[in-house]
PyMOL Python script that loads the backbone (N, CA, C, O; Angstrom):
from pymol import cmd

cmd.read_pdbstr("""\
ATOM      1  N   UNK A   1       7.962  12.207   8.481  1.00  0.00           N
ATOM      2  CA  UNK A   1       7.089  13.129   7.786  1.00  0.00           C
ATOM      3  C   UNK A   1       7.852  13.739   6.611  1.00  0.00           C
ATOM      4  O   UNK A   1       9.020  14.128   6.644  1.00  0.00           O
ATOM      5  N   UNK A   2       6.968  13.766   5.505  1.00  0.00           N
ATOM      6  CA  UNK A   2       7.630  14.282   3.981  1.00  0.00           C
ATOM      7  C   UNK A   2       6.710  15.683   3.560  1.00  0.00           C
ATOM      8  O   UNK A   2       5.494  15.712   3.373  1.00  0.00           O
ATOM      9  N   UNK A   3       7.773  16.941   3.465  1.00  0.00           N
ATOM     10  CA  UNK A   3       6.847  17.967   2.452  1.00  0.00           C
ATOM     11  C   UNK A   3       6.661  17.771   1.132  1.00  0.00           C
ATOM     12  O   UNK A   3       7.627  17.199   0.626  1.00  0.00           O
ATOM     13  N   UNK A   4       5.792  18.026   0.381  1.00  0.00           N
ATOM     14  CA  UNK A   4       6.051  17.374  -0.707  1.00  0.00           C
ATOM     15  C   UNK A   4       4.888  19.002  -1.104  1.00  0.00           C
ATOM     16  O   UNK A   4       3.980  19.506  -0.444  1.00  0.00           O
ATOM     17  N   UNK A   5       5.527  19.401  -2.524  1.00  0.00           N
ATOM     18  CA  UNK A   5       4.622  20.503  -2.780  1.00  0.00           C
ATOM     19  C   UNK A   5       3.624  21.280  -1.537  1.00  0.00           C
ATOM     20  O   UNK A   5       2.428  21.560  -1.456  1.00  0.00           O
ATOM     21  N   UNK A   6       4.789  21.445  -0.672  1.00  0.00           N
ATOM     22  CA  UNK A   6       3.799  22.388   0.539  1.00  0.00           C
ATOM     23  C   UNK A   6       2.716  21.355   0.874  1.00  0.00           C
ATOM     24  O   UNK A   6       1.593  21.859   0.873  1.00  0.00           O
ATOM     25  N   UNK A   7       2.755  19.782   1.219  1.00  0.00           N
ATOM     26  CA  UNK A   7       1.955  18.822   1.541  1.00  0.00           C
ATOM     27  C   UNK A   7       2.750  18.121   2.510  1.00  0.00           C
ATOM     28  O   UNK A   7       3.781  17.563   2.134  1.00  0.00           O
ATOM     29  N   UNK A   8       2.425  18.087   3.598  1.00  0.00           N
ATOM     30  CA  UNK A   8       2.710  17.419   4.499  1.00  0.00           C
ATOM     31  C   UNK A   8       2.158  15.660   4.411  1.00  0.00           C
ATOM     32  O   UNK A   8       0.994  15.270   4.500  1.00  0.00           O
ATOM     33  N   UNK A   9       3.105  15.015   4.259  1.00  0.00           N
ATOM     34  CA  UNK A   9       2.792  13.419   4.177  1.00  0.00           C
ATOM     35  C   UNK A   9       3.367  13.001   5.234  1.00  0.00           C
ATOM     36  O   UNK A   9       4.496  13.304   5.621  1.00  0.00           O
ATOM     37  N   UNK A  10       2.358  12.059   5.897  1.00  0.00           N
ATOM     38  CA  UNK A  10       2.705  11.612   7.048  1.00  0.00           C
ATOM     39  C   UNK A  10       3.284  10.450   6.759  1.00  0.00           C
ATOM     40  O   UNK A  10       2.868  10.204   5.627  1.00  0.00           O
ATOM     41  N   UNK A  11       4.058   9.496   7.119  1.00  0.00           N
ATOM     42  CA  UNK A  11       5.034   8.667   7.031  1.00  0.00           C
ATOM     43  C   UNK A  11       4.244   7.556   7.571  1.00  0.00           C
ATOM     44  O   UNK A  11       3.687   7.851   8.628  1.00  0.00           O
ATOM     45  N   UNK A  12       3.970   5.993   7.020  1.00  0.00           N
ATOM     46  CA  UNK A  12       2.875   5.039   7.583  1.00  0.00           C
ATOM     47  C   UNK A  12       2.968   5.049   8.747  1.00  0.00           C
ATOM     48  O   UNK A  12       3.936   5.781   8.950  1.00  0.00           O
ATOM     49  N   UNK A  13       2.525   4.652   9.862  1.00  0.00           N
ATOM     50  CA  UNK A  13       2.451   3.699  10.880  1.00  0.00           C
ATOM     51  C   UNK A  13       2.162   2.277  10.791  1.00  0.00           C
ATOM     52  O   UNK A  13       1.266   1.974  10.004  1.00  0.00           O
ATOM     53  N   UNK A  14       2.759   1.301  11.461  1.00  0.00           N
ATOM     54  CA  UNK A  14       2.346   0.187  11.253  1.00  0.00           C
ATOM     55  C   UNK A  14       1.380  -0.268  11.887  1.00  0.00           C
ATOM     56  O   UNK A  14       1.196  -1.437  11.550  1.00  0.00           O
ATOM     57  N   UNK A  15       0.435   0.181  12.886  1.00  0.00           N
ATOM     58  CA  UNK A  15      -1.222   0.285  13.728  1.00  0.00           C
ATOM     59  C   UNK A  15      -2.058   1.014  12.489  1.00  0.00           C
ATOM     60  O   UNK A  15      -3.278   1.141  12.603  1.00  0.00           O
ATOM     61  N   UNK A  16      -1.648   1.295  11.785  1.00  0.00           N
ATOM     62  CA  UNK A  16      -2.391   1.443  10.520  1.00  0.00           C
ATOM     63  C   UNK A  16      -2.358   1.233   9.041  1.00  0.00           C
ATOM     64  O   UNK A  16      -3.178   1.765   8.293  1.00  0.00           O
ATOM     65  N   UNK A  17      -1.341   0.403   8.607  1.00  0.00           N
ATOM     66  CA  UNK A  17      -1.185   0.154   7.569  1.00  0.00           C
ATOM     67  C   UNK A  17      -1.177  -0.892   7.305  1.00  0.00           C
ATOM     68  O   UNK A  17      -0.618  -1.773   7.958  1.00  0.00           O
ATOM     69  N   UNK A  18      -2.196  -1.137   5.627  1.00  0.00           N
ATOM     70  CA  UNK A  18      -2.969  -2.348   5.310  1.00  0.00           C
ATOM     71  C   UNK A  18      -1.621  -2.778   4.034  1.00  0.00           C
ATOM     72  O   UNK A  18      -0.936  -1.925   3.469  1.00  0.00           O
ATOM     73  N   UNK A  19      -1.545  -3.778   3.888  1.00  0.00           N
ATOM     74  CA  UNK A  19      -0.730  -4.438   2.903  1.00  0.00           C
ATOM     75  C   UNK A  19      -1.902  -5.147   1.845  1.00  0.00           C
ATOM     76  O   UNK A  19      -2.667  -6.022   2.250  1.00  0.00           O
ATOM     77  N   UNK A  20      -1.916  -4.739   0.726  1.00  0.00           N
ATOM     78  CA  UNK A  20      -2.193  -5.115  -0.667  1.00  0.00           C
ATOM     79  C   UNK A  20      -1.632  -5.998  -0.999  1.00  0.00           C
ATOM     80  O   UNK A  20      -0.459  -6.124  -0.649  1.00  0.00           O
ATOM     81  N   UNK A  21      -2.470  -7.271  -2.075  1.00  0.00           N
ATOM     82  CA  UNK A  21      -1.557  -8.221  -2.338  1.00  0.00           C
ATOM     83  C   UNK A  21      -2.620  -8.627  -3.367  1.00  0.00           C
ATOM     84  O   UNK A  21      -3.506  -9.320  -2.865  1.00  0.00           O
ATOM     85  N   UNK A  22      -2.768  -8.366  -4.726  1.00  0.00           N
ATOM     86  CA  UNK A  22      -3.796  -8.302  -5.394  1.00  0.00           C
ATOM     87  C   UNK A  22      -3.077  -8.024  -7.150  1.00  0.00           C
ATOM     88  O   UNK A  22      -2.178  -7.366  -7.676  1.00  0.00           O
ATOM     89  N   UNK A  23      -3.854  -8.730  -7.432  1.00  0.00           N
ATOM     90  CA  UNK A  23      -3.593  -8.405  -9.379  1.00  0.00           C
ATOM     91  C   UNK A  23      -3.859  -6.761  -9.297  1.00  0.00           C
ATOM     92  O   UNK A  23      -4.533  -6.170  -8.454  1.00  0.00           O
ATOM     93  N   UNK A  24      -3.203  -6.258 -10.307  1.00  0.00           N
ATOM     94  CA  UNK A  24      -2.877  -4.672 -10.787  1.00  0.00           C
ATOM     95  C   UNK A  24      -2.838  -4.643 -12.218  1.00  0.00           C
ATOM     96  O   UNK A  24      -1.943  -4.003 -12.771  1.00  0.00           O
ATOM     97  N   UNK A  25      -3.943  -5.433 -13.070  1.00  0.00           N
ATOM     98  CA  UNK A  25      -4.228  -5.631 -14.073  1.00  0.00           C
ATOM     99  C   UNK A  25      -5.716  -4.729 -14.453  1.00  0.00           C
ATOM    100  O   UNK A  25      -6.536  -4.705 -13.536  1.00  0.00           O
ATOM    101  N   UNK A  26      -6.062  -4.060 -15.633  1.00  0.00           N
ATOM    102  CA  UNK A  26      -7.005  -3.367 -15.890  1.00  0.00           C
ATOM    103  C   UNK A  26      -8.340  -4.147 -15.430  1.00  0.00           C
ATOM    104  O   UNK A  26      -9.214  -3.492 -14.863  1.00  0.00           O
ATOM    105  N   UNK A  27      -8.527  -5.552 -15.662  1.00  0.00           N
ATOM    106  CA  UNK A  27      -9.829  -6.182 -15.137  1.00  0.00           C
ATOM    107  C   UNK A  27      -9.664  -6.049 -13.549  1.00  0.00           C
ATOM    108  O   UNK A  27     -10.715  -6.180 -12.921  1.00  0.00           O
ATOM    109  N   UNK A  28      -8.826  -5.875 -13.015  1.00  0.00           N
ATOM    110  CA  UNK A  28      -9.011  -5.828 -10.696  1.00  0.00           C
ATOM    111  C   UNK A  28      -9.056  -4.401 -11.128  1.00  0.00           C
ATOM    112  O   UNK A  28      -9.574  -3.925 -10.117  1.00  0.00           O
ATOM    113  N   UNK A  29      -8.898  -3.527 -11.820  1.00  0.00           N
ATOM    114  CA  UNK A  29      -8.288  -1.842 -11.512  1.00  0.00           C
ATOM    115  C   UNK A  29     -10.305  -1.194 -10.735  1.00  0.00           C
ATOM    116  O   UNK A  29     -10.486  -0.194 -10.040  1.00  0.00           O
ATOM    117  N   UNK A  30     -11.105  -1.921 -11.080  1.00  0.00           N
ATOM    118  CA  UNK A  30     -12.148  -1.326  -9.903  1.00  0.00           C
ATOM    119  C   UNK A  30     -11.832  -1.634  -8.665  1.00  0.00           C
ATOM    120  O   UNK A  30     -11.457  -0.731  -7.918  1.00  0.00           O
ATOM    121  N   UNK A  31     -11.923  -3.038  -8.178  1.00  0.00           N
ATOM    122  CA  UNK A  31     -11.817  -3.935  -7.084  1.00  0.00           C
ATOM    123  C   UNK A  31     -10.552  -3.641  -6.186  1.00  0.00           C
ATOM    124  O   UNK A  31     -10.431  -3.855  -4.980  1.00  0.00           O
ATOM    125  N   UNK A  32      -9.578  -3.064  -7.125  1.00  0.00           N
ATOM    126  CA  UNK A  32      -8.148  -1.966  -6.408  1.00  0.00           C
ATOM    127  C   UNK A  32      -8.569  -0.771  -6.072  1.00  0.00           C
ATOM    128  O   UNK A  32      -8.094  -0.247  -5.065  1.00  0.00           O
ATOM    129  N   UNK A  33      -9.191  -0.343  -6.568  1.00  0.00           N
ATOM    130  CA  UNK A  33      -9.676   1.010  -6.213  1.00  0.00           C
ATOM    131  C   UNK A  33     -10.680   1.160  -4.581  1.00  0.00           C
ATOM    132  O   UNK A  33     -10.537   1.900  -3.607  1.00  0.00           O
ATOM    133  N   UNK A  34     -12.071  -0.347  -5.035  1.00  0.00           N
ATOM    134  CA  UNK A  34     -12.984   0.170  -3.829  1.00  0.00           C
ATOM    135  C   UNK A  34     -12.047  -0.305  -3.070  1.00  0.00           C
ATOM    136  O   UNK A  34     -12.048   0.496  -2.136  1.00  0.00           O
ATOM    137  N   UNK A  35     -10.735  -1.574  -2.712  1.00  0.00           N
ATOM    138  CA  UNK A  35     -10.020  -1.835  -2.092  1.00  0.00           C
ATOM    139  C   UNK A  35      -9.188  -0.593  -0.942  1.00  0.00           C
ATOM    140  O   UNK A  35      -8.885  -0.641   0.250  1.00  0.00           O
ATOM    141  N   UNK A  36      -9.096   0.059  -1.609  1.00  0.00           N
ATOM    142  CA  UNK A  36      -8.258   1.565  -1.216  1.00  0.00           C
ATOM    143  C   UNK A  36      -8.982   2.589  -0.821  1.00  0.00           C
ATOM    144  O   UNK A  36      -8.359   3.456  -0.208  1.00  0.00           O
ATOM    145  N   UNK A  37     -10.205   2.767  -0.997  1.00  0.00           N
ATOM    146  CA  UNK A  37     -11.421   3.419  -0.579  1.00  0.00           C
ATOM    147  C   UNK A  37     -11.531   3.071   0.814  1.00  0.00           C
ATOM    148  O   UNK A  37     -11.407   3.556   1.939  1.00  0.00           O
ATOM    149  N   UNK A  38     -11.847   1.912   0.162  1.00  0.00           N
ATOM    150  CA  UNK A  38     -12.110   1.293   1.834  1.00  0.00           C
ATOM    151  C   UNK A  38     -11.207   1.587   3.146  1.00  0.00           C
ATOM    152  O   UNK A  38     -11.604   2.260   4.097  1.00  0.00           O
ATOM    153  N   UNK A  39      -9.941   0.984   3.051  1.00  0.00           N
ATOM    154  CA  UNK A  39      -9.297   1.222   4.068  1.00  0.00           C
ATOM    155  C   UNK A  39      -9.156   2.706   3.960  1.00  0.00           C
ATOM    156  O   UNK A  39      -8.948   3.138   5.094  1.00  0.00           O
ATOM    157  N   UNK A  40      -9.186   3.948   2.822  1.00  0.00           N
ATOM    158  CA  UNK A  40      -8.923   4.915   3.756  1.00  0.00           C
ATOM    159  C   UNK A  40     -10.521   5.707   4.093  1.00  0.00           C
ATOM    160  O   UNK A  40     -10.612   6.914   4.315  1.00  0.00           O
ATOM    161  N   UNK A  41     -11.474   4.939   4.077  1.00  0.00           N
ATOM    162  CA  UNK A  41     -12.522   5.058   4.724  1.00  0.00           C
ATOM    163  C   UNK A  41     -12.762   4.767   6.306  1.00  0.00           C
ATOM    164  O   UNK A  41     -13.499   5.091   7.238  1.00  0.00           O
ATOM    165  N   UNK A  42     -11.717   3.988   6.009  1.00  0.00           N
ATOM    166  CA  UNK A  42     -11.485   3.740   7.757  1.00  0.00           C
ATOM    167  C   UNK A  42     -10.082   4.015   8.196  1.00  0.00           C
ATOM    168  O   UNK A  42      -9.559   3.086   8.812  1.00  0.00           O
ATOM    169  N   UNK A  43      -9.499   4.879   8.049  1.00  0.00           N
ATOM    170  CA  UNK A  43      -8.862   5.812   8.625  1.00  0.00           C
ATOM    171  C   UNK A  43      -7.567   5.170   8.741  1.00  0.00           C
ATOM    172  O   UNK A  43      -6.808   5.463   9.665  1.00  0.00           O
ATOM    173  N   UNK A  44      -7.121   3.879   7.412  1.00  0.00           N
ATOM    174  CA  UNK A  44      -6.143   3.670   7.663  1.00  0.00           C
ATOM    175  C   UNK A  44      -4.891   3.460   6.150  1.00  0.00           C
ATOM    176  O   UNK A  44      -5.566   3.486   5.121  1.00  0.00           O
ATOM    177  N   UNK A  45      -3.692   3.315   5.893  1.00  0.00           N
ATOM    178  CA  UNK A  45      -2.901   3.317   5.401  1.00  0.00           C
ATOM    179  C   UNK A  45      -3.070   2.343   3.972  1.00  0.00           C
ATOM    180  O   UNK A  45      -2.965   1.177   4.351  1.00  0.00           O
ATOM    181  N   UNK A  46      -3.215   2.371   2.998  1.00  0.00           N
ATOM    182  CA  UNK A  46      -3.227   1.403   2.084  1.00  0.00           C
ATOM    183  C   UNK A  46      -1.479   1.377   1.868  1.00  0.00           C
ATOM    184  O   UNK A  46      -0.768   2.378   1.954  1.00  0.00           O
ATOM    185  N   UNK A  47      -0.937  -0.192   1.531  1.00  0.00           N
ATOM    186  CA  UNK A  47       0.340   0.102   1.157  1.00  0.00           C
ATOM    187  C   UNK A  47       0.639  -0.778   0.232  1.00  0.00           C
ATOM    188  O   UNK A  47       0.262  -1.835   0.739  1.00  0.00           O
ATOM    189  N   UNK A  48       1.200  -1.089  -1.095  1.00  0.00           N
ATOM    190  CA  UNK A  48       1.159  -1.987  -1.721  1.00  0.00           C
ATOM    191  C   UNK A  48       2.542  -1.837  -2.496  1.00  0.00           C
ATOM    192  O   UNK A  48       3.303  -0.896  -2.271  1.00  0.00           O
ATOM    193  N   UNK A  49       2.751  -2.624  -3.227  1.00  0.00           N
ATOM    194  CA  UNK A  49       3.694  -3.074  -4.241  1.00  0.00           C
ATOM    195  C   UNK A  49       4.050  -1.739  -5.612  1.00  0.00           C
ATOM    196  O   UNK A  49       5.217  -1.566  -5.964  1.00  0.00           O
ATOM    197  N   UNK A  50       3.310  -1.206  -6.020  1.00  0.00           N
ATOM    198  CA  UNK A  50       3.167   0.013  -6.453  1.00  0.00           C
ATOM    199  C   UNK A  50       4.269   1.160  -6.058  1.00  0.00           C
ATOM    200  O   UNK A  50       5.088   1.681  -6.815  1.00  0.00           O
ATOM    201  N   UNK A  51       4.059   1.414  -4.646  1.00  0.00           N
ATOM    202  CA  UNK A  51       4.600   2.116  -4.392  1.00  0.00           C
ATOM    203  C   UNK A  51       6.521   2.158  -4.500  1.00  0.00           C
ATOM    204  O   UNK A  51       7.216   3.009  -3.945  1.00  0.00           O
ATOM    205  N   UNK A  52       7.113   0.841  -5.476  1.00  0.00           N
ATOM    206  CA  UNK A  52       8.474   0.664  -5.202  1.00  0.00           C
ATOM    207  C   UNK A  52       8.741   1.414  -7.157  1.00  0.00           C
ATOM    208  O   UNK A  52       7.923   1.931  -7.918  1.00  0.00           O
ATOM    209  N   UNK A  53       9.749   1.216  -7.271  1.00  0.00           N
ATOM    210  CA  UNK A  53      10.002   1.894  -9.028  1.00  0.00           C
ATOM    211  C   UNK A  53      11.122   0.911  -9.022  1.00  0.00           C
ATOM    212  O   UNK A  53      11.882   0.794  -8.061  1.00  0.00           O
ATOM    213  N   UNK A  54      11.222   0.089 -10.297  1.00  0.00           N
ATOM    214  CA  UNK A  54      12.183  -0.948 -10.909  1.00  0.00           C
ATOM    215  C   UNK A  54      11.781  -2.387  -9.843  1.00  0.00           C
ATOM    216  O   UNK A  54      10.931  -2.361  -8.952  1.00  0.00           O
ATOM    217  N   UNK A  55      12.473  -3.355 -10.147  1.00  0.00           N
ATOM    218  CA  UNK A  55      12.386  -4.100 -10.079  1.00  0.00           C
ATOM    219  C   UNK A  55      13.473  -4.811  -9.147  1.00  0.00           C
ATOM    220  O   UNK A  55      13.262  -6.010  -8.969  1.00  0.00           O
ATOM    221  N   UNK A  56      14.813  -4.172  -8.407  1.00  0.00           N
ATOM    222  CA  UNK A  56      16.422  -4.409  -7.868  1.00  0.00           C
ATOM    223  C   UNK A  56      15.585  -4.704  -6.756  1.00  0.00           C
ATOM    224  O   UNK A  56      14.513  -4.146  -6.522  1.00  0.00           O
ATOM    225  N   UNK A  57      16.056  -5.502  -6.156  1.00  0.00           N
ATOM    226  CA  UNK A  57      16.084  -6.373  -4.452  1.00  0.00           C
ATOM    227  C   UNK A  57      14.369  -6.086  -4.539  1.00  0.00           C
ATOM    228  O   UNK A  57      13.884  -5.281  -3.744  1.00  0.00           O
ATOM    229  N   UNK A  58      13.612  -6.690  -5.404  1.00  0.00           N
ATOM    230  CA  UNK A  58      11.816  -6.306  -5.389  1.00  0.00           C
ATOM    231  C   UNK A  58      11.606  -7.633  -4.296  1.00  0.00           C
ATOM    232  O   UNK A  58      10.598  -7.352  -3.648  1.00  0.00           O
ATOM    233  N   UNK A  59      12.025  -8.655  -3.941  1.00  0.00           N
ATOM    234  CA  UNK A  59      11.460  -9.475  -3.147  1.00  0.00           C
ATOM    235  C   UNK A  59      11.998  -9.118  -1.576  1.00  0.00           C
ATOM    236  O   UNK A  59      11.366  -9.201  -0.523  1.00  0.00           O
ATOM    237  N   UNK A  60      12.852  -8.858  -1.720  1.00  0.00           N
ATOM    238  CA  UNK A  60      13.565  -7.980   0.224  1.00  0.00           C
ATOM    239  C   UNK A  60      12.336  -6.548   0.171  1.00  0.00           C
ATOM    240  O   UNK A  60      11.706  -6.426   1.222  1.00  0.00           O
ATOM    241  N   UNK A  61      12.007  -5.562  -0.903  1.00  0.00           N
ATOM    242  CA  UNK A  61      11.195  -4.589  -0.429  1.00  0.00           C
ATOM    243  C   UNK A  61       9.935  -4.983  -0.333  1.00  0.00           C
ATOM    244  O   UNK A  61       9.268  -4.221   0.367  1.00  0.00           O
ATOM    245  N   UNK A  62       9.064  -6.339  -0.989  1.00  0.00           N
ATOM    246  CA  UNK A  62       8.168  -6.575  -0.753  1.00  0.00           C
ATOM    247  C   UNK A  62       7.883  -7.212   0.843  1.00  0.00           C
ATOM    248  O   UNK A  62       6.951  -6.902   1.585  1.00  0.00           O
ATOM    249  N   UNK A  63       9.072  -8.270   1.137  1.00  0.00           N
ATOM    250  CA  UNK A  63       8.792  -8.691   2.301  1.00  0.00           C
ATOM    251  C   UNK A  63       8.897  -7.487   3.507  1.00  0.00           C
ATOM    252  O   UNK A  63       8.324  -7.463   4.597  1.00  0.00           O
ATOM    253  N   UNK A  64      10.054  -6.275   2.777  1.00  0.00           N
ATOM    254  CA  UNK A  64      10.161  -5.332   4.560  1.00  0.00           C
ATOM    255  C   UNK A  64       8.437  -4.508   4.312  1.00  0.00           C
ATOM    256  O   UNK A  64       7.998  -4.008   5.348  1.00  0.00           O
ATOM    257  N   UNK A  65       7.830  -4.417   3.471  1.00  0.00           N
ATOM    258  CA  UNK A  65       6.705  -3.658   2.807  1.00  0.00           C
ATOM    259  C   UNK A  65       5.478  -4.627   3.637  1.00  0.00           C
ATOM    260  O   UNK A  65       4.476  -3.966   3.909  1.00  0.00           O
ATOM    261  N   UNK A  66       5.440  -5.784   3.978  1.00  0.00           N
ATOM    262  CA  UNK A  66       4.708  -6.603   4.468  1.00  0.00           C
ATOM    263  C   UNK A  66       5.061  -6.539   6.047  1.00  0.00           C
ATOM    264  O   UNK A  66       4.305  -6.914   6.944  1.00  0.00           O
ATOM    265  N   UNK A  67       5.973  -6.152   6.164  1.00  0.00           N
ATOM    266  CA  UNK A  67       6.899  -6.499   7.697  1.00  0.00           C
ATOM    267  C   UNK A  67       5.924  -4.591   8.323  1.00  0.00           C
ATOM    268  O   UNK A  67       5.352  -4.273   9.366  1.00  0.00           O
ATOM    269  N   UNK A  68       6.085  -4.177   7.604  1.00  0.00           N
ATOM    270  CA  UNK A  68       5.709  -2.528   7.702  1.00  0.00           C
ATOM    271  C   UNK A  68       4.206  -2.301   8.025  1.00  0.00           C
ATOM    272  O   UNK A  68       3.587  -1.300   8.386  1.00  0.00           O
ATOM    273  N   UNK A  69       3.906  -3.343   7.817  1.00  0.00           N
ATOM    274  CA  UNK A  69       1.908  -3.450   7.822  1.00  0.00           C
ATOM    275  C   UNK A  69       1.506  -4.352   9.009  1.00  0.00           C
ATOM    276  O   UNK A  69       2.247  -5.284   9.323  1.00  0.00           O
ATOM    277  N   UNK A  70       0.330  -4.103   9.697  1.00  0.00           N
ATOM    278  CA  UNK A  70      -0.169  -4.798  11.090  1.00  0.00           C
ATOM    279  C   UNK A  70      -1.360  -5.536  10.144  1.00  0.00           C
ATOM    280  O   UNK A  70      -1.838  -6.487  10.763  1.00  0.00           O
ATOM    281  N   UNK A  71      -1.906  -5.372   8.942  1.00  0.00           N
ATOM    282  CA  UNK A  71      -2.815  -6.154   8.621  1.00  0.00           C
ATOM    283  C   UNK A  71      -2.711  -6.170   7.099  1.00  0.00           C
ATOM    284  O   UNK A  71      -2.205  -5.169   6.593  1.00  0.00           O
ATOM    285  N   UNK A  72      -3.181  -7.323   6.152  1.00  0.00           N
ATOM    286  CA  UNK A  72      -2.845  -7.536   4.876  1.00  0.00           C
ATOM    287  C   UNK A  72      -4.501  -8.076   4.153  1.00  0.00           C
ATOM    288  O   UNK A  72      -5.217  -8.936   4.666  1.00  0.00           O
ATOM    289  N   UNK A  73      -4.697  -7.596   3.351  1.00  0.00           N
ATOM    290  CA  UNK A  73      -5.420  -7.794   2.279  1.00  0.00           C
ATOM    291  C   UNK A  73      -5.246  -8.712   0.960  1.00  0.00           C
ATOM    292  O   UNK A  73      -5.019  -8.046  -0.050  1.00  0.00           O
ATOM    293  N   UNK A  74      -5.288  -9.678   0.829  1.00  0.00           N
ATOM    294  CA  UNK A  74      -4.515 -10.795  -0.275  1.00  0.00           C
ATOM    295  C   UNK A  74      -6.090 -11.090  -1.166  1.00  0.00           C
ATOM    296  O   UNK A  74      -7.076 -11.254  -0.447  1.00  0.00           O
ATOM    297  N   UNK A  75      -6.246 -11.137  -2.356  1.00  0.00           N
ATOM    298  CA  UNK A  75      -6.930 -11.543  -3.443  1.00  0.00           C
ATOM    299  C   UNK A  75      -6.279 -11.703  -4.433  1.00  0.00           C
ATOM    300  O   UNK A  75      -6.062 -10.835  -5.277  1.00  0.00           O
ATOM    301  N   UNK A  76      -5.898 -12.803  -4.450  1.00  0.00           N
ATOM    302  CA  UNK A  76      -4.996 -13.163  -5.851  1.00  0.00           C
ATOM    303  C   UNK A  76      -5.936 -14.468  -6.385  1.00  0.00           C
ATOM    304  O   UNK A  76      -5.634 -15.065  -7.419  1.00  0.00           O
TER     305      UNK A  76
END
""", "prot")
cmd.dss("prot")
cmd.show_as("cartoon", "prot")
cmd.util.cbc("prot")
cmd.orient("prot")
């Protein structure tokens, strides 16, 4: 668990967290969005590629980032 501005962030679970695997280009930026709606419409974790900054060991954090998720979402 993270405070963050007096915000309590809960830290994923992996019984709830969905793995993204999708273009992040302005033409998907709806289809990313209802994407993320969705799962947290259903009460669970969106987690994607986004969430890393630079580019150093990006294929070891994508695979532990996939390893971290019980279910995956792919539209490429």
């Amino acid at each position: 668990m993270v405070v963050s501005q007096n915000k309590i962030i809960k830290s994923p679970v992996f019984e709830e967290s969905v793995f993204i695997n999708c273009p992040f280009d302005e033409q998907f930026k709806k289809i990313f969005h209802a994407i993320i709606f969705t799962i947290h419409a259903c009460d669970f974790t969106p987690r994607c590629t986004l969430e890393f900054e630079g580019d150093e060991n990006r294929l070891q954090r994508i695979t532990n980032l996939i390893q971290e998720c019980q279910f995956g979402i792919h539209d490429v």
